[in-house]
N, C-alpha and C positions, 0 to 999 in steps of 0.2 A: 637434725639431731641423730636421726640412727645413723645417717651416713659417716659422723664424726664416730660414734662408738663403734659401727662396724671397722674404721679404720684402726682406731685403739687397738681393736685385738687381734687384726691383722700383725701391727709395728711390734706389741708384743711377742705374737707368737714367733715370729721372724728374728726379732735382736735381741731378745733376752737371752735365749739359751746362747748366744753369744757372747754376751758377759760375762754367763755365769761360766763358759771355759775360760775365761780370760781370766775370772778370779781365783778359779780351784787348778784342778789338773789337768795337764794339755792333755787333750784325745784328741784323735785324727775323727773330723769333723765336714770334711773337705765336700763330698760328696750333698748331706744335710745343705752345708751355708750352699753349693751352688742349686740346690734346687729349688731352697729357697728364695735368694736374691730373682734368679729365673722367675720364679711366681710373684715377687713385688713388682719387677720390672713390665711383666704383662701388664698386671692391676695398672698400673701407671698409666701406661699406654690405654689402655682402655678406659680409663677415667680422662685423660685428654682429648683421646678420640670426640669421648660424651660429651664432651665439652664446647669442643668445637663445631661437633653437628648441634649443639643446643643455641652455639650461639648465629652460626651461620641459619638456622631455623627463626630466630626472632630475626634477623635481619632479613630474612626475607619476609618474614610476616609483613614489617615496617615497609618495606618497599612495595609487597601486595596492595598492602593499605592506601600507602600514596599514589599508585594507579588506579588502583576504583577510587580514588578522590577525584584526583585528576578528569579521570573517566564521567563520572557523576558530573563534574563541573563541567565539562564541554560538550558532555552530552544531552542534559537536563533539559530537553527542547521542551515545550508548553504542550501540557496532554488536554486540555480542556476540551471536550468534546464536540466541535461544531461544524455544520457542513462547509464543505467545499465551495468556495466564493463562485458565483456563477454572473456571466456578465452577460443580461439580455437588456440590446441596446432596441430603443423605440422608434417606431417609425420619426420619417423626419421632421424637424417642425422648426417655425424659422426662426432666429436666431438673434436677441434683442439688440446684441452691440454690430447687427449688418444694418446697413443704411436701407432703411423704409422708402418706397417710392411715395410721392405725395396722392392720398386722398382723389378718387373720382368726384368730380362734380356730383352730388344729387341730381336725380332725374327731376326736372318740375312736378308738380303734382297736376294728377288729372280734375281737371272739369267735374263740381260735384253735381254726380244725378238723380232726381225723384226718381223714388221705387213706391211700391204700396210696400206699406209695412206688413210684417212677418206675423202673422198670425199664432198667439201661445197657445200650446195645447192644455185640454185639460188635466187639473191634476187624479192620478191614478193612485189606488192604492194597493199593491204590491201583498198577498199573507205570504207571514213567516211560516215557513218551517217549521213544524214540530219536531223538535230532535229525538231520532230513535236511541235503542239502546247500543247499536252497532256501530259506532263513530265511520267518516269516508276514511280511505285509503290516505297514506300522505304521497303527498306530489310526488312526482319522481324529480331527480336531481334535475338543474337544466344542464343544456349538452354543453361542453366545452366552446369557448367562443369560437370562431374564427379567423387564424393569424391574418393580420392585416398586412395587404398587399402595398407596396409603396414602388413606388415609379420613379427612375432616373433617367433623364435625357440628358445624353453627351455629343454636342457639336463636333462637328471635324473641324473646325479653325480651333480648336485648344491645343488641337498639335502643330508645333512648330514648320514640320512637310509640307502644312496645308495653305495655312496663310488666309493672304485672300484666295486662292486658287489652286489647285490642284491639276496640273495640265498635263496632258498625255498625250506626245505625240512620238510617229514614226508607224511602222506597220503591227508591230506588235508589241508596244508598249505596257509596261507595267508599275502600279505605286501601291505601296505595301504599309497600314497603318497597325500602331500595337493597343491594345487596349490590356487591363487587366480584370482580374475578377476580384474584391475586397475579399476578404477572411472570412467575415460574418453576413454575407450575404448568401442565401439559396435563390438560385436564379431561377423564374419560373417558366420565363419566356424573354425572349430576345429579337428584337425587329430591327433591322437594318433600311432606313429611309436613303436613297441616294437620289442627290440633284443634278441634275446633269445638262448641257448641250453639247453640241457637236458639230463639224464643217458640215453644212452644206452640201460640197463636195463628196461626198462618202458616199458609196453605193449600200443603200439599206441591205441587199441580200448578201450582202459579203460580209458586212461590218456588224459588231456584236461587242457589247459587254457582259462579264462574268466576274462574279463576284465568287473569292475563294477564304475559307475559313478557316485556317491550319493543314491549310495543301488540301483540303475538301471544298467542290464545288459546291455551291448551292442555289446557285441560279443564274440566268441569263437573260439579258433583253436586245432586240436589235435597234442598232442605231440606223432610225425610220426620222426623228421628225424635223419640218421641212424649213429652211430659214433658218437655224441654229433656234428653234424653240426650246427652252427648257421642260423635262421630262423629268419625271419621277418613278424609279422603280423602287417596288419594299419587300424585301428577302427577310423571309423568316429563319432564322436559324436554328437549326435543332438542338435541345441542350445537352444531348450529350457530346455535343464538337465542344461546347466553352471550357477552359481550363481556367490555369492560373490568370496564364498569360496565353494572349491569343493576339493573333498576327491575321488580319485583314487584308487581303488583296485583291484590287481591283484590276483585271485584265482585261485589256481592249487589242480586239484584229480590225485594224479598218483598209479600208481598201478604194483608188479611185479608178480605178482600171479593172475591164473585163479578165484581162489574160493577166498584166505583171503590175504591181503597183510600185512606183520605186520608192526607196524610202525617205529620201529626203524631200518628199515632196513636203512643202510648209502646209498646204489644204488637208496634210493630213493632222487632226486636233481633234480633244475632247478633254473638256474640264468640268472637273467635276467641284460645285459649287460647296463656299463653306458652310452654308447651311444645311448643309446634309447632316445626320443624326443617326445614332444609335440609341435605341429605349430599351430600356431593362426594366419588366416587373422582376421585383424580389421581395423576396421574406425575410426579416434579420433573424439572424440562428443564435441560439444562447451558445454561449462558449465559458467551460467550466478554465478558471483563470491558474496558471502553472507557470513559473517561472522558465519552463525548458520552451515558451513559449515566445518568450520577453524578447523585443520588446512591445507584441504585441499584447494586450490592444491598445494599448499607449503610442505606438508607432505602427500602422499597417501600412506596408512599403508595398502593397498592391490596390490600397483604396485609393478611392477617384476622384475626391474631395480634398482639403486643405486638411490636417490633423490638428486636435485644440489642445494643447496641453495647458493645465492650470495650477501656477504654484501657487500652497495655502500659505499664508504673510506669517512669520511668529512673531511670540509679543515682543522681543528685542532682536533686533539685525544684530550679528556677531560676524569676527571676518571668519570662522570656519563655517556658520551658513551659508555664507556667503560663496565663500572658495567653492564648498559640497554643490551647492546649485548652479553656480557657472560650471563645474565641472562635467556636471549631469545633461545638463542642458547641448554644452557642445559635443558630448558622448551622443545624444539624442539627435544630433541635429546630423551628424556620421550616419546615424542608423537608416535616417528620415530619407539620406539622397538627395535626388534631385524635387522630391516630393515635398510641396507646401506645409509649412510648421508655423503654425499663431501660436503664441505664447501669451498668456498674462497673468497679475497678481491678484488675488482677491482674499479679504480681512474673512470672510464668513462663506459657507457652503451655499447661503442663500442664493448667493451672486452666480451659482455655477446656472449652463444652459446646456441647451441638447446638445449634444458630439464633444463636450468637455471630459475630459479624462483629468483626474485630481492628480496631483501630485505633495506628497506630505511629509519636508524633511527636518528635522528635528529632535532634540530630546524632551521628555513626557513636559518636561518643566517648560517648554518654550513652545508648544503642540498643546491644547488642553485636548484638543480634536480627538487624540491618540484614546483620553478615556471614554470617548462615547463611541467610537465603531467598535464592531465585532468583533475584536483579535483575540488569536491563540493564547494570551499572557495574561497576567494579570499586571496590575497597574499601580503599586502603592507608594505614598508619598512622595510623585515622580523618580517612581523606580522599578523597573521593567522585572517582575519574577518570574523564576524557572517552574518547573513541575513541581517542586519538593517547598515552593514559598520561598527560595535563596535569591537575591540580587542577582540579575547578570554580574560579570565580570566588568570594569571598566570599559574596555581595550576590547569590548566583541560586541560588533554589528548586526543589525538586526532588518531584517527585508522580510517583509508582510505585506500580499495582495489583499484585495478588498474591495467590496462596493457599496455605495451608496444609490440612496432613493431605487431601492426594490430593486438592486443589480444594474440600474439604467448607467451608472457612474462608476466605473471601473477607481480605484484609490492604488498607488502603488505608495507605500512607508518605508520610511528607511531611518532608522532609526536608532538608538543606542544611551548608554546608563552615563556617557562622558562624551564628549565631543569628538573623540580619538575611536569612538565606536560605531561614531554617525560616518566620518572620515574613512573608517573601514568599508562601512556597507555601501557607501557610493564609490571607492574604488574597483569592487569587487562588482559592481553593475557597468563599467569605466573599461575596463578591460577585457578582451575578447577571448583568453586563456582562462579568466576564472568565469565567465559570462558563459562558457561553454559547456559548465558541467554543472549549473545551479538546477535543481527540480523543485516541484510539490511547491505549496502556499506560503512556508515558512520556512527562513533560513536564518541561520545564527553564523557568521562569519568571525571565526577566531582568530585566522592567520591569512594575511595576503599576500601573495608574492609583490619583489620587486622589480618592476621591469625598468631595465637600462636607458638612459636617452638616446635617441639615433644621433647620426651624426648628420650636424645642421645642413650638408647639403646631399642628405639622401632626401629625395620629396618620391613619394612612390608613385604617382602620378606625371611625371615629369621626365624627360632625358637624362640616361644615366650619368652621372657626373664624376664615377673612379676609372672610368676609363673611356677615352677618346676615340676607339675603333667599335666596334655593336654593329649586330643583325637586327634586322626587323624581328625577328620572335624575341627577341629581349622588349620588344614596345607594347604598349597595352592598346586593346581597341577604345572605341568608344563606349563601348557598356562595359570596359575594364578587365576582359579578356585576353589573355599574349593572343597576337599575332599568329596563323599560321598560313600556310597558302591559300589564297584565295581566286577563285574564277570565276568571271563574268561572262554572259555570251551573247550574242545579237549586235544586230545592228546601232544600238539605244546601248549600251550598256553601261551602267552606271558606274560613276566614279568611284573608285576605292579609297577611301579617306582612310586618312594617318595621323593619329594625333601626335604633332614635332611638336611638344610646350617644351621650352627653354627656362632656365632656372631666371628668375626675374635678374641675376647680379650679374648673368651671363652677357659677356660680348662677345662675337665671333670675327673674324678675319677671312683673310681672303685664303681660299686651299682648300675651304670646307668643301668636300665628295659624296656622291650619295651614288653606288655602282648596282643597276636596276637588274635586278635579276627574274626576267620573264619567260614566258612561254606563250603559243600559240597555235590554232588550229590548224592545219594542212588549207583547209576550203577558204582561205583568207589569201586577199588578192593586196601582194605587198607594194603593188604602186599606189593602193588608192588608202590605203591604210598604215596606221599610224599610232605611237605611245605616245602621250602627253604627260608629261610633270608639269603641277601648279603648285604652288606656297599661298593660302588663304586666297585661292582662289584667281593668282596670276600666273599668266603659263610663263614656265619659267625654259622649258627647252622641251622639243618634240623630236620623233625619231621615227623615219617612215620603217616599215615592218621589213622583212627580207622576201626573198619569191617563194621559201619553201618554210614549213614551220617545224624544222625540225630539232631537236633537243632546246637543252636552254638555252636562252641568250644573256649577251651581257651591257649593259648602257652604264659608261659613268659619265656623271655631270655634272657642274658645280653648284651648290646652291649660296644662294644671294645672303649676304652676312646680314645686312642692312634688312632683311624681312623675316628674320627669327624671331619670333616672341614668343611670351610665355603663354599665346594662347591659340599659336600659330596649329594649321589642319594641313597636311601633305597630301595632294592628291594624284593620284595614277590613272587616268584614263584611256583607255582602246577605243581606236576609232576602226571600227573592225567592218569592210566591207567585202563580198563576195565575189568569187574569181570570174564568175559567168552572171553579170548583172541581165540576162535575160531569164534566170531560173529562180523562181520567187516561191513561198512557201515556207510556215513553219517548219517545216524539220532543217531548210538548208539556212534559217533562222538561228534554228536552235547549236549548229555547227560548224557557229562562226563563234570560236573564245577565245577568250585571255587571259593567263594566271599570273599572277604576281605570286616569287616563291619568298619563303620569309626566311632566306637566306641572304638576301640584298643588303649590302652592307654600306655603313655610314662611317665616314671619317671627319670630326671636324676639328674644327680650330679655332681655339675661344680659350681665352681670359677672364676672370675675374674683378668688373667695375661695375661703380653704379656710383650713382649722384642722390646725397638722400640730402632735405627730405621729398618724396613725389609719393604724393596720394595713387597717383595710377599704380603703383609699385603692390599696393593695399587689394586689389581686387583681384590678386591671384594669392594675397594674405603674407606678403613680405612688407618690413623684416620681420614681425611678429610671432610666422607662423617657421618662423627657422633656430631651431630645431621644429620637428613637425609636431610632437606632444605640446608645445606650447611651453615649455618648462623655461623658457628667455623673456616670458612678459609676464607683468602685473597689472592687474587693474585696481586703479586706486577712486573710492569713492567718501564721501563726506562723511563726516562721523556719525550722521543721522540719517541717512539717506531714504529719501520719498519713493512712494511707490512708482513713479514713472524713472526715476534715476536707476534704479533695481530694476525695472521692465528694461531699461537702454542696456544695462549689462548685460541681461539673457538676450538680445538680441545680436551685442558682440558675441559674446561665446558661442550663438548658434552660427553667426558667420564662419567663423573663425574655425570652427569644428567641421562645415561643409568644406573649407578651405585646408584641409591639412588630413591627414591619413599618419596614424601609426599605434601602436598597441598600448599607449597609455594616456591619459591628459595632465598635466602636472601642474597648471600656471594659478598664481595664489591669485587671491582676491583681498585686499584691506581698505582699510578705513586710514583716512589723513593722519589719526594721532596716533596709528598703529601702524603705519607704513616703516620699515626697515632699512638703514642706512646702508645695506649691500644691497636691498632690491633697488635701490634707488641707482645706485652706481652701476650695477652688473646686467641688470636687465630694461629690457623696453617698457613704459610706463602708456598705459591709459589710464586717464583722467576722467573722470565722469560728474557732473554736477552742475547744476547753476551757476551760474556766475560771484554771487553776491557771495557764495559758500565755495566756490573750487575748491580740488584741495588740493592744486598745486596751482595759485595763481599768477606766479609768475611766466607760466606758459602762458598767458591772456597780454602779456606786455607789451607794446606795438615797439620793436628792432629796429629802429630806422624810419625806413618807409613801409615796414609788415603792418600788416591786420590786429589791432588789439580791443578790447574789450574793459569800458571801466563802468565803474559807477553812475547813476545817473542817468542810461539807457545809452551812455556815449559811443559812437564808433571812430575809430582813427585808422589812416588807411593814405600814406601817403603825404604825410602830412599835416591832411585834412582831420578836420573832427567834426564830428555831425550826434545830435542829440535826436534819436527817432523816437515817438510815441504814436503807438505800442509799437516798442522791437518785439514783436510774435516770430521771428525767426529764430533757426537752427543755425549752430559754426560747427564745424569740423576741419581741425589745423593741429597739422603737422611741424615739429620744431625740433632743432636738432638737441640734447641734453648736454648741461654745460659739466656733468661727470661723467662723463663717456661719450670719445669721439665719434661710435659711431652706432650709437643709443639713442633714439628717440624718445620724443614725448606727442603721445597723441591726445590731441582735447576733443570732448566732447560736450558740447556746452551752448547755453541760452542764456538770454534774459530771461526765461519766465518757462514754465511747462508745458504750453503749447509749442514752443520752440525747440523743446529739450524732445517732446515727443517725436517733433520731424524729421531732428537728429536719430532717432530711433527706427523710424520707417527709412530713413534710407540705408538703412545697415541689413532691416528685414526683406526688401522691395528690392529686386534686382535690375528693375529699371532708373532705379535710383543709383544701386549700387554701383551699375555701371559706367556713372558720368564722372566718377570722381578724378582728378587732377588739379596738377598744380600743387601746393601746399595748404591752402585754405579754400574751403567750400562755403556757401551762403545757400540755407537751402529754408524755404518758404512754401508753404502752402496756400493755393487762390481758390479750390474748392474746400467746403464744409467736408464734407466724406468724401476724399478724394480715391479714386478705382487702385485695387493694390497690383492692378493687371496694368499699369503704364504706368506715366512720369508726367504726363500731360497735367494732371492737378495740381503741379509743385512747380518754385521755378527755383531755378540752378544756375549760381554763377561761381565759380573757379576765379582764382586768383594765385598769383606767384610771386613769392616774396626770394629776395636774394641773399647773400648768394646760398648756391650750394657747394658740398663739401664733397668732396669724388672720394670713393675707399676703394681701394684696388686690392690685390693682390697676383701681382703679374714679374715675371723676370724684367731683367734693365730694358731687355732691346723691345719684350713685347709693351713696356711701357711708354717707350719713347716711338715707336710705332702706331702705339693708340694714341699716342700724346700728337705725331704728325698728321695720324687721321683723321682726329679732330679739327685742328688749328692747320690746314693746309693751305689757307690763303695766306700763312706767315712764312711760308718757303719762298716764294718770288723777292718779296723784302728783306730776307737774310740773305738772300744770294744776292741781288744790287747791293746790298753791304757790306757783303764779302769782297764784290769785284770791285766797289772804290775803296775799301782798304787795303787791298793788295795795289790797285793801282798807285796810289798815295806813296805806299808804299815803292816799288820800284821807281817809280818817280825820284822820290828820295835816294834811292842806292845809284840813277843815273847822275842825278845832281852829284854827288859825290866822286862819280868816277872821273865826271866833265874837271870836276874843281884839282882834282890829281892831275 
């Protein structure tokens, strides 16, 4: 209101006296109207001005507003105040679902003998105390317990190297074992037991063992006893040699000769027996639990033991639980390596045991678990609240450490207000870009990146496949390392392995080059020495050394098309002997080497075929695992699926996850009445389930003369039909899908859940894992608890149904090439058919010329 009446007598003061010339008599005025218009024109202006800063001010107010909304919303983490999840795991103790040895006989009992009886003494009677006025002192606290020591003894035959035997020969031979140190152990003390004999032959004062601890000595004994007796020496180790990881080496000089020993003498030997042992007392240490630590203690990729993980069952199977825990699982099983992972399900906490680590994924509604641990949130009407009592958002995931029974049980939750938030928080544990920067006990995942699919035949484990010429420094070692020059030296010196794995669809041709690029010492006597190349172990071409060793050299050679596999070891071997075999001695030992430089270069020549279906295609995880995310297969299980059908799934996805490498996992999991008419077309199918319930039973149908499965406990197989009681075995069969040429369908499947389980141990069991071929498997159990350390419990039989379908992708000529290398016994008979129908022919043009 005054701003209207201040303008009133502004318009007045300003346009009236302009009227009032307009209506009386002209006067020159000119000066007035422009000073005035001049001064409304300002006002103007500076009323718009105010204007526009008023209004540009509430919009920004409004937009302030909407960022501390925002703000507030994604930031709202849970303030409740409670300590830091702390995980002290308990000495060991044994574990109800391992097989029990049976029960010792009772001892008889003893012969009973007359004694004189025991004479009672008389009863006494004790005065009380008159209590003063000065009450005693109160006890003093008692002292803190004493952490309990616990003892691990680890065999040398658990390593691969050792086997039944461990054998060292030559003059100064050497084998080198790794052991690791777990996370949560404080080692107090470490003893080293070695078993050992030795030739006969060996001069005790010459010849000696030494045992080395990360290149530190720690003791020695000579090799004295007489007849290859076995001997025992026990080297203490000091603890501060043990690391993470620690490397054993046992070194032997032996000798049978006064003056020179040569080396190839065969009496020179010493094996060191698999019973030899490592004992560790330790102490388990609490470890306060942190995501920047993950995925330990759920995964320690340096413990010595097999890892438990245990998913808690929710009250309905849905496919995005489903999907979340196979995805988790083969993320887990990446993490896990080459290191042992049990997996199983259990309805109640009850069922957990020692070395179990919990796993808990779900929304509050399908988890009741969620409201009785300890978490940051609070929990209402199955709805996860912020600081402020606000609902999360839908669409944001939730990752919470935790433990159970007084910290002994590590819980990791993943969790969310919608399914699309639980989906969040297991991708974001799923990927090794958001997995790198997660901290602290509690995380809230709002947004996840998307990572791309690779392309289905990048395998980053495998031979490069975009181009056909590569150095060795493009290859990875065996612990997953590039390649770079490596040197060996001595007389013995060990072969240098190369992992060649070949993509499973690869075939190669003849051309394929491998040009060796080495080196070598001066003190190397090049008539008696020599470079060896082997392919899994067959020499494939040797190459004696030159007389002088000087710069690089170069060897090319062909390698064999016919012995590439996708699991195939290249090896380069020096046979490195000395110029002056009468001068013997470590140092002229130690300068005798070989390098191999990883600039050696490969050329091959190879095509795109394969023949599906073949189970053997499966244990390097093709086609399945092509793309390597998994994002080309689905697993399809029953609408209701049992808890051992749901154990068989985390057992494929842990495969499956050991089997492929790349920075996301993507492959869906459904239910038969939820299964999708593009995954069914566009991607690989597994099948999981009983029989009686498959959900896709027409993969179970016997094609001819294949393998099928009906009702009734029937089997059909050629024909034949046969009704077994009890079928207690496992099928695992491969069948090509009739929407998509070149799509499979894989079954997993029983009569019955002891069957369905066998199915399961041989996906987790790599002695299992490794028998598979053909297209259909028969796998049965003849022990009760059968050992998870072999295949001898089980029996296995393979079968091959026809035909198969060849999928190429090859140029005209490399196809009809492949196509002659094959079928080469049908060149002699197209040529005799060639030469009588040209014969026939000219026959016929002579008859004609006769008849002219």
């Amino acid at each position: 209101m005054h701003l209207r009446n201040r303008f009133n007598q502004l318009y007045r003061r300003v346009y009236q006296p302009f009227y009032q010339h307009s209506a009386g008599k002209r006067k020159p005025r000119s000066n007035g109207l422009f000073k005035h218009g001049l001064l409304l024109l300002c006002i103007m202006g500076l009323g718009v001005a105010l204007g526009l800063n008023l209004i540009r001010s509430v919009n920004a107010q409004d937009s302030l507003q909407q960022q501390e909304n925002q703000v507030i919303q994604q930031y709202s983490l849970p303030s409740r105040s409670i300590p830091a999840p702390v995980y002290q795991p308990r000495p060991p103790q044994p574990r109800r679902s391992a097989p029990v040895p049976p029960p010792a006989p009772a001892p008889a009992p003893a012969p009973a003998s007359i004694s004189a009886p025991t004479p009672v003494p008389e009863a006494t009677t004790t005065p009380v105390p008159t209590p003063t006025a000065n009450p005693a002192p109160a006890p003093a606290p008692p002292p803190p317990p004493e952490p309990v020591v616990s003892q691990y003894v680890m065999e040398f035959n658990r390593s691969p190297v050792v086997g039944n035997r461990l054998r060292l020969e030559g003059v100064y031979p050497e084998a080198r074992l790794g052991i690791t140190r777990p996370q949560d152990w404080d080692i107090k003390t470490m003893t080293v037991l070695l078993r050992f004999q030795h030739s006969p032959s060996l001069i005790p004062e010459r010849s000696n063992l030494t045992l080395r601890v990360n290149d530190t000595s720690v003791g020695s004994v000579w090799l004295d006893q007489p007849n290859s007796q076995i001997a025992e020496a026990v080297f203490e180790i000091p603890t501060n040699l043990i690391q993470d990881y620690n490397e054993f080496a046992v070194a032997v000089e032996q000798h049978t000769s006064e003056t020179c020993t040569h080396p190839d003498d065969p009496t020179l030997w010493t094996e060191i027996l698999p019973d030899s042992k490592v004992v560790m007392d330790y102490v388990p240490k609490a470890t306060t639990l942190d995501f920047s630590r993950y995925p330990f203690p759920f995964i320690d990729p340096l413990h010595l033991d097999i890892n438990h993980l245990v998913y808690l069952s929710p009250k309905t199977y849905t496919d995005s639980w489903l999907t979340s825990v196979g995805q988790l699982q083969a993320s887990l099983a990446r993490l896990a390596g080459p290191r042992s992972l049990e997996t199983r399900l259990v309805d109640d906490t009850d069922e957990l045991e020692w070395g179990d680590r919990l796993i808990v994924v779900g929304q509050p509604n399908n988890q009741p678990l969620l409201s009785e641990l300890t978490l940051p949130f609070d929990i209402k009407e199955n709805q996860i609240l912020d600081s402020i009592g606000e609902p999360l958002a839908n669409d944001d995931g939730v990752l919470v450490l935790s433990t159970l029974a007084d910290g002994a049980v590590p819980v990791l939750v993943a969790t969310g207000n919608s399914d699309e938030g639980v989906k969040k928080a297991i991708q974001s544990l799923v990927q090794p870009q958001d997995r790198s920067v997660e901290a602290g006990q509690v995380l809230v995942i709002n947004r996840v990146s998307s990572v791309g699919t690779p392309n289905p035949r990048q395998w980053p484990e495998f031979l490069p496949t975009d181009r056909d010429t590569f150095q060795l420094s493009e290859l990875k070692t065996l612990n997953g390392n590039p390649f770079s020059d490596k040197t060996v030296m001595g007389t013995n010196a060990p072969t240098i392995q190369i992992p060649f794995r070949a993509l499973p669809d690869e075939v190669f041709h003849r051309g394929s080059t491998m040009t060796l690029h080495y080196n070598y010492s001066a003190q190397v006597n090049g008539r008696t020495s020599s470079v060896d190349v082997l392919l899994d172990g067959v020499a494939i071409t040797s190459k004696r050394l030159d007389s002088w060793g000087r710069g690089r050299k170069r060897f090319k050679l062909d390698l064999p098309p016919q012995l590439i596999k996708p699991d195939s070891v290249l090896g380069v071997q020096f046979v490195l002997k000395p110029r002056d075999s009468r001068v013997c001695g470590a140092d002229i030992n130690q300068q005798l080497t070989g390098t191999l430089h990883d600039t050696t270069l490969f050329n091959l020549k190879r095509d795109i075929s394969v023949a599906l279906p073949d189970l053997a295609l499966l244990k390097s995880g093709f086609p399945l695992a092509a793309p390597q995310d998994l994002s080309n297969m689905t697993v399809v299980l029953p609408d209701n699926p049992s808890t051992v059908e749901v154990e068989t799934l985390l057992a494929v996805s842990k495969r499956l996850g050991n089997l492929s490498q790349a920075d996301s996992i993507q492959f869906d999991v459904h239910r038969a009445a939820s299964l999708p008419s593009t995954a069914r077309r566009q991607t690989h199918l597994v099948a999981i389930g009983l029989r009686d319930r498959f959900p896709i039973p027409s993969a179970l149908n016997s094609d001819g003369d294949g393998f099928g499965l009906q009702s009734g406990f029937t089997r059909l197989w050629k024909g034949s039909q046969i009704q077994a009681f009890p079928d207690t075995g496992g099928v695992i069969k491969s069948v090509l899908s009739d929407e998509g040429e070149d799509r499979i369908i894989l079954a997993l499947t029983a009569q019955s859940d002891v069957g369905l389980e066998d199915v399961r141990d041989t996906f987790d069991r790599d002695p299992l894992f490794n028998q598979l071929r053909g297209d259909t498997i028969l796998v049965n159990r003849n022990q009760a608890n059968p050992s998870p350390y072999g295949a001898s419990g089980y029996t296995v039989k393979a079968l091959q149904q026809a035909p198969q379908r060849q999928i190429q992708q090859a140029s005209s000529l490399s196809a009809v090439s492949f196509f002659l290398q094959q079928y080469w016994f049908l060149i002699p008979t197209v040529l005799i058919l060639l030469a009588l129908l040209l014969y026939g022919i000219s026959q016929l043009y002579l008859d004609r010329i006769s008849d002219a």
